[in-house]
BALOBA-1460 file (C-alpha; in Angstrom, 3 decimals):
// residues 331
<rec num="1" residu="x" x="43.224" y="-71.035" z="2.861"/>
<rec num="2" residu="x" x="46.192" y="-69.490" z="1.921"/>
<rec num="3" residu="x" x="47.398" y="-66.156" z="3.749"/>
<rec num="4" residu="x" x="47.358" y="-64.224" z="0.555"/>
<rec num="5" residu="x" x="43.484" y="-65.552" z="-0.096"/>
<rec num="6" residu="x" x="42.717" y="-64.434" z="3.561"/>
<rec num="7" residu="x" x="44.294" y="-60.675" z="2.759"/>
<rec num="8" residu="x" x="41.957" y="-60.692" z="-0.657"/>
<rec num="9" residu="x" x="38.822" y="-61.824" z="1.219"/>
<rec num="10" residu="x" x="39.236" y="-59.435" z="4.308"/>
<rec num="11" residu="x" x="40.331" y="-56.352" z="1.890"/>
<rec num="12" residu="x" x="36.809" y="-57.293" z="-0.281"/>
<rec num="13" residu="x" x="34.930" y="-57.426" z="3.369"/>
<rec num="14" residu="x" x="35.998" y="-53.962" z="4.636"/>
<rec num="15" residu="x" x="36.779" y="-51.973" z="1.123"/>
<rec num="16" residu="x" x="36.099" y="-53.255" z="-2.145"/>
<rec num="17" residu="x" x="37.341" y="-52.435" z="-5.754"/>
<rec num="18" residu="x" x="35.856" y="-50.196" z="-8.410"/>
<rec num="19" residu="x" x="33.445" y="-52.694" z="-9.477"/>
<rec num="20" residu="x" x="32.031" y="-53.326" z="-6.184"/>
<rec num="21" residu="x" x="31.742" y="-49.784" z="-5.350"/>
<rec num="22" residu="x" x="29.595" y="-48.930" z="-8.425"/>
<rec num="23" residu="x" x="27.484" y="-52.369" z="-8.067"/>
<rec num="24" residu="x" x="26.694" y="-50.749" z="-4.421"/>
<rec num="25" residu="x" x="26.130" y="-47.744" z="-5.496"/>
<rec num="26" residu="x" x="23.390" y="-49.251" z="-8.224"/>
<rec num="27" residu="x" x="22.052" y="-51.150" z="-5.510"/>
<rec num="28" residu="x" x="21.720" y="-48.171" z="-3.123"/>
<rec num="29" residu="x" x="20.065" y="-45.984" z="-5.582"/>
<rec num="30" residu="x" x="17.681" y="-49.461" z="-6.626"/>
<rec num="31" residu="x" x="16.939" y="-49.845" z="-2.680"/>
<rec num="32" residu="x" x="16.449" y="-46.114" z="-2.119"/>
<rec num="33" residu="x" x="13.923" y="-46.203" z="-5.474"/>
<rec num="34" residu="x" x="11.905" y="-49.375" z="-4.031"/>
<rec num="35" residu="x" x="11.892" y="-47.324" z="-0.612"/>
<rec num="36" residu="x" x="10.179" y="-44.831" z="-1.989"/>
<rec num="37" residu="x" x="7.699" y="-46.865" z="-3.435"/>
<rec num="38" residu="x" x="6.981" y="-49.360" z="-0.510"/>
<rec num="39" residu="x" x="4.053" y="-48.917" z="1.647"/>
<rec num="40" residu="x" x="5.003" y="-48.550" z="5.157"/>
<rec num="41" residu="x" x="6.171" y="-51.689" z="7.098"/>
<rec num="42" residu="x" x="3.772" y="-52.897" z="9.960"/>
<rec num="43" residu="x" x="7.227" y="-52.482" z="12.388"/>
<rec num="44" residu="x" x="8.721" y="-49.423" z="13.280"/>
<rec num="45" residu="x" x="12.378" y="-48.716" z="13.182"/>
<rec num="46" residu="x" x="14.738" y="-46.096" z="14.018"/>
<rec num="47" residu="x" x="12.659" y="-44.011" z="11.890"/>
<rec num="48" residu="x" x="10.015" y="-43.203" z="14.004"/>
<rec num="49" residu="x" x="11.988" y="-40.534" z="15.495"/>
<rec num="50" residu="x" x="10.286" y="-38.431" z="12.827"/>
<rec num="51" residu="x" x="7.279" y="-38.448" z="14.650"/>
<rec num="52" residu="x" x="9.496" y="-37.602" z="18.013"/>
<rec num="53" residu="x" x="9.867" y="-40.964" z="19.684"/>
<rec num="54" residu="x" x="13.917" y="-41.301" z="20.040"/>
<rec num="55" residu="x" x="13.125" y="-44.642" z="22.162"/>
<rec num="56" residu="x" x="11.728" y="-47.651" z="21.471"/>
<rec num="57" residu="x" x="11.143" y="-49.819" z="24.353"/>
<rec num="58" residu="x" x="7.916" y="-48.402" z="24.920"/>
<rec num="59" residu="x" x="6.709" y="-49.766" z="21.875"/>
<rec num="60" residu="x" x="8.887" y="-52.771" z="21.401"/>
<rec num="61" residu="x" x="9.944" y="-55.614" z="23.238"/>
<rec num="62" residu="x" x="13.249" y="-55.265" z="22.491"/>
<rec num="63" residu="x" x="14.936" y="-52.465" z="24.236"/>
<rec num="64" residu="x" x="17.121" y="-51.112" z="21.741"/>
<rec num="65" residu="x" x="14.065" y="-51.833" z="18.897"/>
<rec num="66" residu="x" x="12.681" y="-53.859" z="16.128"/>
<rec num="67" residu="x" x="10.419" y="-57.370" z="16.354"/>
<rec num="68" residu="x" x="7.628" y="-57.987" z="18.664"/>
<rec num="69" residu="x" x="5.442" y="-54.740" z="19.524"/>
<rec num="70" residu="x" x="3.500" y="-53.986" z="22.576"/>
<rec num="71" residu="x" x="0.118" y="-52.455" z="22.624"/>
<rec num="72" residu="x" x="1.043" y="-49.270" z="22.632"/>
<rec num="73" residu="x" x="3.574" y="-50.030" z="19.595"/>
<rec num="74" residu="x" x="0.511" y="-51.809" z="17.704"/>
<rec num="75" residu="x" x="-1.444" y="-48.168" z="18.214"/>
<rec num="76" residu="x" x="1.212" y="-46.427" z="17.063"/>
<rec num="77" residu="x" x="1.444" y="-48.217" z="14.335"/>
<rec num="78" residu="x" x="-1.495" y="-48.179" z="12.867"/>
<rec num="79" residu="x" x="-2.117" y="-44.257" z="13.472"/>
<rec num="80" residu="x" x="1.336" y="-43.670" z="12.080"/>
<rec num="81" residu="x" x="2.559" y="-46.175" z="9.868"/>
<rec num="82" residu="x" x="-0.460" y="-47.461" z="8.240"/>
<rec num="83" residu="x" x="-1.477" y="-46.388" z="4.527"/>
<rec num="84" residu="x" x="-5.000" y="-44.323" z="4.576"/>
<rec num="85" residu="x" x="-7.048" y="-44.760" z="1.893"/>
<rec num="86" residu="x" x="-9.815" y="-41.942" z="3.987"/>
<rec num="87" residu="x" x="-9.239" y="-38.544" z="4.137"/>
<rec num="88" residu="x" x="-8.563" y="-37.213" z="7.592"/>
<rec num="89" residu="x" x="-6.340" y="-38.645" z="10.338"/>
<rec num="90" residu="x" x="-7.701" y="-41.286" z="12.910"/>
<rec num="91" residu="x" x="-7.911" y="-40.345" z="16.236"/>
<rec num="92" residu="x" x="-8.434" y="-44.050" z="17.504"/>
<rec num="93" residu="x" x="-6.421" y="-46.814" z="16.196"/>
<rec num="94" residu="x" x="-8.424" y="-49.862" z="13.973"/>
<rec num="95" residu="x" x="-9.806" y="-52.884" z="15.347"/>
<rec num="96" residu="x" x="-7.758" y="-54.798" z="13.014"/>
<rec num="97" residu="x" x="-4.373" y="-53.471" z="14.679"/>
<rec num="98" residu="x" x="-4.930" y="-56.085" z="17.722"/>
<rec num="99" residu="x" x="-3.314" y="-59.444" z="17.412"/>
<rec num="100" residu="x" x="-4.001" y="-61.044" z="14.268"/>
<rec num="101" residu="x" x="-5.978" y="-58.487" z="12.832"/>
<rec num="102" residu="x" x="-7.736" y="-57.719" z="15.752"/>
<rec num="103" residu="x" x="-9.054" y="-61.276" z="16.070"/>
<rec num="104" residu="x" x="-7.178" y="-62.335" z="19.095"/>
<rec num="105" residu="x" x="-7.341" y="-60.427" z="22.294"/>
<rec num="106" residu="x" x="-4.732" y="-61.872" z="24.585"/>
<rec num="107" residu="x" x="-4.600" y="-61.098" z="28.300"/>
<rec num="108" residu="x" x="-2.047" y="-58.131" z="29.604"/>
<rec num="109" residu="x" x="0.546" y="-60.524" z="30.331"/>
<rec num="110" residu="x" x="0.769" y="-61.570" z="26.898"/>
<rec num="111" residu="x" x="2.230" y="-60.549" z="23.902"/>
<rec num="112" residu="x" x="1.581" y="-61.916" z="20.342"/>
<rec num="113" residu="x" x="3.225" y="-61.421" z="16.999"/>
<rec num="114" residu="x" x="4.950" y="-62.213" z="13.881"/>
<rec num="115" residu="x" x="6.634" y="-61.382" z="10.721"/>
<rec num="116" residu="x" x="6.538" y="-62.534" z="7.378"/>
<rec num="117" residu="x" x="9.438" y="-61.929" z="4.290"/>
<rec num="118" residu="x" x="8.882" y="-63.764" z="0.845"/>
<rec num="119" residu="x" x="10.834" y="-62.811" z="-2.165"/>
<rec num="120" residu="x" x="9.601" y="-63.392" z="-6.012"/>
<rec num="121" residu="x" x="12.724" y="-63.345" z="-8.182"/>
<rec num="122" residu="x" x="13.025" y="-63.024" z="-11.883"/>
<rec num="123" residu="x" x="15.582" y="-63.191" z="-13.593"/>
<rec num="124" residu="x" x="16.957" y="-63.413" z="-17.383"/>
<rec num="125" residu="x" x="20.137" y="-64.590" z="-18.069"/>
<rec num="126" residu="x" x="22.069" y="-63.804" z="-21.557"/>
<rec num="127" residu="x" x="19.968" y="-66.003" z="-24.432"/>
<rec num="128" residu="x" x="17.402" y="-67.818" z="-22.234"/>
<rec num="129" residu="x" x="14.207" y="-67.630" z="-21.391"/>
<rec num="130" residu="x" x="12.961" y="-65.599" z="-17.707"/>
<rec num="131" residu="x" x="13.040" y="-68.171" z="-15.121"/>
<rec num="132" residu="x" x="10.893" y="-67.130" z="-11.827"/>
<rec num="133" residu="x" x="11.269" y="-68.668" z="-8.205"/>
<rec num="134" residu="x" x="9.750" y="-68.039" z="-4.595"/>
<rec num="135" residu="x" x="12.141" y="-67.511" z="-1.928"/>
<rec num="136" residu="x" x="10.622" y="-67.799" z="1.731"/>
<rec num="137" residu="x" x="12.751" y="-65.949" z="3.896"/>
<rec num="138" residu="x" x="11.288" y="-65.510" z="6.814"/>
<rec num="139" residu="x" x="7.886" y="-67.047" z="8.573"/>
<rec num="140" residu="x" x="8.356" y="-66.024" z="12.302"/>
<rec num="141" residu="x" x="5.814" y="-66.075" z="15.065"/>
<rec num="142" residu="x" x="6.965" y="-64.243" z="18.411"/>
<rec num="143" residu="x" x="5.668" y="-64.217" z="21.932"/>
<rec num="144" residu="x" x="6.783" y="-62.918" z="25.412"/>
<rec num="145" residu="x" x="5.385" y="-63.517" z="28.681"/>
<rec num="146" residu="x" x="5.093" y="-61.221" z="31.617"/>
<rec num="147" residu="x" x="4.753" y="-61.120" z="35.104"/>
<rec num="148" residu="x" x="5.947" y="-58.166" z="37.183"/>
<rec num="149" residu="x" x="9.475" y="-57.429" z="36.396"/>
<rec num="150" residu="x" x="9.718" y="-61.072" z="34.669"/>
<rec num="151" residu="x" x="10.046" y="-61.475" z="31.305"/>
<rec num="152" residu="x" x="10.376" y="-64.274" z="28.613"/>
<rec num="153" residu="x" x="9.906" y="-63.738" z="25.074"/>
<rec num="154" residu="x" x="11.071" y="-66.112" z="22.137"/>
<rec num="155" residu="x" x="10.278" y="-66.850" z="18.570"/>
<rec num="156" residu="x" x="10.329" y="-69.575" z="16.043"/>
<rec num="157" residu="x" x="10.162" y="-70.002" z="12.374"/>
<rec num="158" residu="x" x="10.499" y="-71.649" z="9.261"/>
<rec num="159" residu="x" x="12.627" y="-70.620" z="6.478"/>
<rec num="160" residu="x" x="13.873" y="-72.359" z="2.871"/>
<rec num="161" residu="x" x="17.562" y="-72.583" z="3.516"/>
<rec num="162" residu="x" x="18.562" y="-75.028" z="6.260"/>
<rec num="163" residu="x" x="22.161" y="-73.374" z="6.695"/>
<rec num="164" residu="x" x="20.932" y="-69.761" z="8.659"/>
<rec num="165" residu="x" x="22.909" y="-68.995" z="11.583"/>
<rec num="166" residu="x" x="19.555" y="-68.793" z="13.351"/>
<rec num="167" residu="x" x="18.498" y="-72.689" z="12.729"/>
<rec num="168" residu="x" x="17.613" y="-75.028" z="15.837"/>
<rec num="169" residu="x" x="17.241" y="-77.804" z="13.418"/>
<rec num="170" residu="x" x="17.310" y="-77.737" z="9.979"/>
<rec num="171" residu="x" x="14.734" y="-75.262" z="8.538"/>
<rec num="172" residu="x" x="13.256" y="-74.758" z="11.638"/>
<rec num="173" residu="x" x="14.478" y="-71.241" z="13.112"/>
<rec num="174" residu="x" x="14.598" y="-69.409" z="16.530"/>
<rec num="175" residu="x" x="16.318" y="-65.854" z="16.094"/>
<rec num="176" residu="x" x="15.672" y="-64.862" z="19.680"/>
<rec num="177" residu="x" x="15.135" y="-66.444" z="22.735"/>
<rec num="178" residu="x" x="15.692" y="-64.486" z="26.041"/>
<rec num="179" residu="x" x="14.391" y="-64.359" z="30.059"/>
<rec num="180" residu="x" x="14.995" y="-60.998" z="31.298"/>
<rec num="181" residu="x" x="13.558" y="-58.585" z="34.444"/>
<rec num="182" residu="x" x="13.111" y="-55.025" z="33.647"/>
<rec num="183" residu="x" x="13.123" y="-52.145" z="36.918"/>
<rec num="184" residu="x" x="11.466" y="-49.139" z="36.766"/>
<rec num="185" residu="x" x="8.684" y="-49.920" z="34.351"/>
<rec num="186" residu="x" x="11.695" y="-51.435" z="32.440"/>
<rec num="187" residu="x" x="13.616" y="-48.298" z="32.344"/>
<rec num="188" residu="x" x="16.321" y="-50.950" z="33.000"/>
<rec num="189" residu="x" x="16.508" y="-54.538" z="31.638"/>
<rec num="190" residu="x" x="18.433" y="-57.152" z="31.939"/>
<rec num="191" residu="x" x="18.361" y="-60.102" z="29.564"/>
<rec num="192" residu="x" x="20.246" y="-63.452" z="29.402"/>
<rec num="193" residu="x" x="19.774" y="-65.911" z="25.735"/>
<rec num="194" residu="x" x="20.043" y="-65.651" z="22.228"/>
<rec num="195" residu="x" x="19.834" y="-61.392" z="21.810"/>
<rec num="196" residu="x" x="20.160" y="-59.537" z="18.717"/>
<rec num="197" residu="x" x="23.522" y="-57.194" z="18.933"/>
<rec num="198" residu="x" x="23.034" y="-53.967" z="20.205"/>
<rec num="199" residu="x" x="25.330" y="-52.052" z="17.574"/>
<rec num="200" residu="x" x="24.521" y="-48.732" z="15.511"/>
<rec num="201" residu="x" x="21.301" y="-48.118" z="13.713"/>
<rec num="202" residu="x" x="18.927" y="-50.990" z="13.681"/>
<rec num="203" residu="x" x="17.036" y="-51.456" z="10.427"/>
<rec num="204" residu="x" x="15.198" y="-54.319" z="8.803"/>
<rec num="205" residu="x" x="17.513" y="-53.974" z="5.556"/>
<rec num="206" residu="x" x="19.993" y="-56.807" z="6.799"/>
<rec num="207" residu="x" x="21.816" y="-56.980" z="3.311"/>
<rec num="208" residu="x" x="22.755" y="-53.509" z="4.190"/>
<rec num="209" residu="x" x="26.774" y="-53.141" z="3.494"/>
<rec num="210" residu="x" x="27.180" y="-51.444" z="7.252"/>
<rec num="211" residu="x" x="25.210" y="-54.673" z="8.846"/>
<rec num="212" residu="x" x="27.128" y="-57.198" z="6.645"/>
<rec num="213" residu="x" x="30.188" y="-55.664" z="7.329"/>
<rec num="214" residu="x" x="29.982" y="-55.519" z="10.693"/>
<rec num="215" residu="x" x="27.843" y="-58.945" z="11.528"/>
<rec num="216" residu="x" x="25.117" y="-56.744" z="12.931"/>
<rec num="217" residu="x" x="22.148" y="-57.664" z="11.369"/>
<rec num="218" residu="x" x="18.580" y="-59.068" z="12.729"/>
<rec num="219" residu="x" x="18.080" y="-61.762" z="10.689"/>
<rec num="220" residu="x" x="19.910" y="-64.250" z="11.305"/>
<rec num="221" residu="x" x="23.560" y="-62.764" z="13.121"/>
<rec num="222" residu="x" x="22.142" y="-62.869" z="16.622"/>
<rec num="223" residu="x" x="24.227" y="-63.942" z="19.326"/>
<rec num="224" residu="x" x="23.850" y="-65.773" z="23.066"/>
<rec num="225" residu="x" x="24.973" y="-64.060" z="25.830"/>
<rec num="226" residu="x" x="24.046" y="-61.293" z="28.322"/>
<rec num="227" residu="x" x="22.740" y="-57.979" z="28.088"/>
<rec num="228" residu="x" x="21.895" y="-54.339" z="30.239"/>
<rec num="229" residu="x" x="19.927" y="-51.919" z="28.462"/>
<rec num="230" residu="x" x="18.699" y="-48.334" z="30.230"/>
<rec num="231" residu="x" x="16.302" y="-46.314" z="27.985"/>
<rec num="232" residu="x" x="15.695" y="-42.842" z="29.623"/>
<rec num="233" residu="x" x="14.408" y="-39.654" z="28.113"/>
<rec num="234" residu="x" x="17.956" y="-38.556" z="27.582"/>
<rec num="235" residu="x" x="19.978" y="-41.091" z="26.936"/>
<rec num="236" residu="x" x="19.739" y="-44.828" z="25.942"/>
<rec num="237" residu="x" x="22.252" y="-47.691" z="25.549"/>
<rec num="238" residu="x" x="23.008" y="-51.562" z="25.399"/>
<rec num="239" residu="x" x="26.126" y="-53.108" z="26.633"/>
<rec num="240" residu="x" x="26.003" y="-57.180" z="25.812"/>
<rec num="241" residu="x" x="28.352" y="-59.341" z="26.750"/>
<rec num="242" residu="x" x="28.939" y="-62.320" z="23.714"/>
<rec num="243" residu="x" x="29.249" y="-65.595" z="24.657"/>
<rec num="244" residu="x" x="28.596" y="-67.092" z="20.892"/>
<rec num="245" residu="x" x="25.762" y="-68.102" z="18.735"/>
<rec num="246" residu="x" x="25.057" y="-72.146" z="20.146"/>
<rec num="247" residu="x" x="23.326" y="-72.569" z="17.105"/>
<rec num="248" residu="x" x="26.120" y="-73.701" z="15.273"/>
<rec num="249" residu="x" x="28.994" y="-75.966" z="15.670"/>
<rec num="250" residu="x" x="31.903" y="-76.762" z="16.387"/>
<rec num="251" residu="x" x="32.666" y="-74.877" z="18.855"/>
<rec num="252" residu="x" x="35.855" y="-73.345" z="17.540"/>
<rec num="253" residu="x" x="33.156" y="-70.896" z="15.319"/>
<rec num="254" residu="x" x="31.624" y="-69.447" z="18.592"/>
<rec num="255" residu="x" x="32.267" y="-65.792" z="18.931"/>
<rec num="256" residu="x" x="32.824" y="-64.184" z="22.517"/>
<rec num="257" residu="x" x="33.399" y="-60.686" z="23.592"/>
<rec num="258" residu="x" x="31.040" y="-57.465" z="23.506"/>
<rec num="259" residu="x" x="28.584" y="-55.386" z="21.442"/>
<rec num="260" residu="x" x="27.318" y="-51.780" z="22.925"/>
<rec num="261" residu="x" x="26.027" y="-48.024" z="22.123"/>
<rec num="262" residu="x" x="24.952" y="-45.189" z="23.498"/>
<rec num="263" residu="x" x="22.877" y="-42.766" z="22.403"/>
<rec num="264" residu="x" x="22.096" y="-39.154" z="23.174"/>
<rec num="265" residu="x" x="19.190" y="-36.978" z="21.976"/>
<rec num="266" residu="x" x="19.651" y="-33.483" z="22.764"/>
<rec num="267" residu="x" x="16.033" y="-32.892" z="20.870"/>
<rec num="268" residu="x" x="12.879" y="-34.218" z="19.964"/>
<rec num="269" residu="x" x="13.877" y="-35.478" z="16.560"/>
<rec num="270" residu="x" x="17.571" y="-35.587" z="17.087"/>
<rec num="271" residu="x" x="19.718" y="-38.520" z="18.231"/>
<rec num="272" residu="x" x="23.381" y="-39.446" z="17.969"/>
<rec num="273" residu="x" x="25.486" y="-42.472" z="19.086"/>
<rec num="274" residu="x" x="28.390" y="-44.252" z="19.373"/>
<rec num="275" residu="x" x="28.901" y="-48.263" z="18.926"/>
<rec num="276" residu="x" x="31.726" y="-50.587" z="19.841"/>
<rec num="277" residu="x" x="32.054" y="-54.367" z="19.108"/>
<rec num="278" residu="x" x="34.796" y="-56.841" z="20.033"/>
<rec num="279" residu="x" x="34.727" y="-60.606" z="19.827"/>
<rec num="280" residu="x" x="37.342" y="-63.109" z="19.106"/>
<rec num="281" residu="x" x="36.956" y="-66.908" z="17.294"/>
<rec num="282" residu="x" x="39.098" y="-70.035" z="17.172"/>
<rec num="283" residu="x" x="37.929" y="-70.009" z="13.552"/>
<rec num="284" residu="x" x="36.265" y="-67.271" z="11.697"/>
<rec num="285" residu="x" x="33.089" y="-68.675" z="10.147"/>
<rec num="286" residu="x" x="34.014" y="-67.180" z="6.528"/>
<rec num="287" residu="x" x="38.130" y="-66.738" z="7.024"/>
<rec num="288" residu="x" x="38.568" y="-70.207" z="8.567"/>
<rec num="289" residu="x" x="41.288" y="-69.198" z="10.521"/>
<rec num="290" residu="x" x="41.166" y="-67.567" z="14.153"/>
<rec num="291" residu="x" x="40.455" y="-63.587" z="14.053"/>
<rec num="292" residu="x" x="39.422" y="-61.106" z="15.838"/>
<rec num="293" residu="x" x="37.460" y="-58.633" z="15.261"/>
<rec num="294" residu="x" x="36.934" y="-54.786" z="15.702"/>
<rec num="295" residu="x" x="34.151" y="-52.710" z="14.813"/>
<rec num="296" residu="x" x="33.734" y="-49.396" z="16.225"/>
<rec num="297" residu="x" x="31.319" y="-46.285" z="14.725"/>
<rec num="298" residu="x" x="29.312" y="-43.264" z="14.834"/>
<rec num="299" residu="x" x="25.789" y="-42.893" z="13.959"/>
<rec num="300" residu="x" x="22.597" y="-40.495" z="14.215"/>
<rec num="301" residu="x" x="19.213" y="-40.449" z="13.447"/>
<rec num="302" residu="x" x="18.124" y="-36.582" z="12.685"/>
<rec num="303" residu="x" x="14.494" y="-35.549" z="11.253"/>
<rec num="304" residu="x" x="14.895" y="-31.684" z="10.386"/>
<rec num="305" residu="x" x="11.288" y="-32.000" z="9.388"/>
<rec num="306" residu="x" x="8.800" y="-34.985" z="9.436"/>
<rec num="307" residu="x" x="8.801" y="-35.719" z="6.411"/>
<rec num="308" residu="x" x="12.410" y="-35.990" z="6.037"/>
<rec num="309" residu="x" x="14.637" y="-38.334" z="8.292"/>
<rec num="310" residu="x" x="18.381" y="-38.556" z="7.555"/>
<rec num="311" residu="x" x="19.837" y="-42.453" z="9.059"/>
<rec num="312" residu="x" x="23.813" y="-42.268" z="8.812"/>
<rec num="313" residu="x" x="26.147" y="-44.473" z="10.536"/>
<rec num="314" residu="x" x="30.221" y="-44.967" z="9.710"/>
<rec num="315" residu="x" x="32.407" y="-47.504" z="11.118"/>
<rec num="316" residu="x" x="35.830" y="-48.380" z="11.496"/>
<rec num="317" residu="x" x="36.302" y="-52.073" z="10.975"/>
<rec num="318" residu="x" x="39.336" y="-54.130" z="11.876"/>
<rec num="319" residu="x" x="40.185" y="-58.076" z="11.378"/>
<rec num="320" residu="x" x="43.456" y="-59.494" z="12.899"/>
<rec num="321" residu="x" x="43.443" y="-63.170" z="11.633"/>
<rec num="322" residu="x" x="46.029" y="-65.279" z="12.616"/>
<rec num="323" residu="x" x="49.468" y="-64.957" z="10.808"/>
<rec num="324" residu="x" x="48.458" y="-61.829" z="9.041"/>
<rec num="325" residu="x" x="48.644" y="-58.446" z="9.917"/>
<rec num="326" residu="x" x="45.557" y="-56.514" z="10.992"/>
<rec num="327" residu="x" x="43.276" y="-55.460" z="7.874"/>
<rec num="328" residu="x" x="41.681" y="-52.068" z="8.361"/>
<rec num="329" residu="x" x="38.478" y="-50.684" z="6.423"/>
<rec num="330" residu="x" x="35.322" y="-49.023" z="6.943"/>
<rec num="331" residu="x" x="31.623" y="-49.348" z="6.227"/>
């Protein structure tokens, strides 16, 4: 790759032309439109501070949010999150919110989950006919173990492309795998395996510009290393220190160096946060020469009334690949 190539592939990462900004902007306004639409998801994301909850270790897993749910999270989201189709609002949540539908009653010590993401694509290219194809892109089951402080969670999957930066072996997937030992009725946790990066707002939407941009996402851009989370009333953070994804090779793609935030909420449905990530390759995965790279950001989560909650998060992002000079844009 030529040094000029690497310039026009870094300035397309962090900024774009004109074309690329209006095909975003169509695709924003399409994802905000299907949004709308959707019926709520059965996990709950950094939207829930709507209904006052500016943490989300008490109902996840993960510390800083998103995958497997405790029982309290599984409540919650049924009395929340779920569509109604009776008038009034439950007091008690379903039977069918329990593991597997309410089928499976595991012991405390246990938690049981999973996730499932299929896409069915048309599409209608100039002068043929519609052509139609299922894309399975994610079949994940997820458990964690418990005992006292202890804890070991992990999950594995299936999925139709055997190139995800999440593959053990070929299809088969495992986007987190982590031992950990929480203090103070895991007020503070500390984790050690394959983690997702604690950066900015976390959100399902993993095509998202700012998560692309910024190698942040949950689906597949997880990373191995170390983590300390605290999650108080006030304040919560992550600080994670990279040691590279293992799940692909050579070694000379391996990112190291460190992914954090911290987050304030000065009121029940406010929150607001800073983000900073370093890390450093032999070889960039998608440059294919050594960089390093910068991403550092703002973002807040704000619900001025329920029904209404306003997501925003802005970054500064910086690549310094070898021989070129550093490349500076934003998401």
């Amino acid at each position: 790759m030529t040094h000029q190539s690497i310039l026009t592939t870094v300035a397309a990462l962090c900024r774009g032309g004109r074309r690329k900004q209006s095909i975003r902007l169509a695709l924003f306004i399409l994802t905000f439109a299907a949004a709308l639409t959707q019926a709520s998801p059965a996990f709950a994301y950094s939207w829930m501070i709507r209904h006052g909850y500016t943490g989300c270790v008490t109902c996840h897993a993960d510390p800083s949010g998103a995958g497997l749910l405790t029982p309290y999270g599984r409540a919650q989201s049924d009395l929340l999150l779920r569509t109604q189709y009776t008038s009034g609002t439950p007091e008690e949540p379903a039977k069918s919110s329990g593991t597997a539908f309410g089928l499976i009653s595991p012991p405390d010590w246990l938690l049981l989950g999973g996730q499932f993401r299929e896409l069915d694509f048309y599409a209608k290219p100039s002068g043929q006919n519609w052509t139609h194809s299922l894309v399975l892109m994610q079949a994940d089951l997820a458990a964690q173990v418990a005992w006292k402080g202890l804890r070991v969670n992990g999950s594995l999957g299936y999925v139709q492309s055997s190139a995800s930066r999440a593959s053990v072996t070929g299809n088969l997937v495992s986007r987190e795998h982590w031992i950990g030992y929480g203090f103070e009725d895991d007020a503070f946790l500390v984790r050690a395996g394959r983690l997702n990066l604690p950066y900015g707002l976390r959100i399902i939407e993993h095509t998202m510009f700012v998560r692309a941009a910024t190698r942040t996402d949950i689906n597949d851009a997880q990373q191995h290393g170390v983590s300390f989370a605290y999650s108080g009333a006030l304040i919560r953070g992550e600080i994670m220190g990279i040691l590279g994804n293992y799940q692909i090779s050579p070694d000379a793609y391996r990112e190291r160096g460190y992914s954090g935030y911290v987050e304030i909420a000065p009121a029940e449905r406010v929150a607001v946060g800073l983000s900073s990530l370093v890390t450093h390759s032999k070889t960039d995965l998608y440059l294919q020469v050594a960089d390093t790279r910068q991403a550092h950001g703002v973002f807040s989560r704000i619900s001025p009334w329920p029904v209404l909650v306003l997501l925003a998060e802005a970054d500064l992002v910086v690549h310094s690949p070898k021989g070129v000079a550093n490349q500076v844009g934003y998401a």
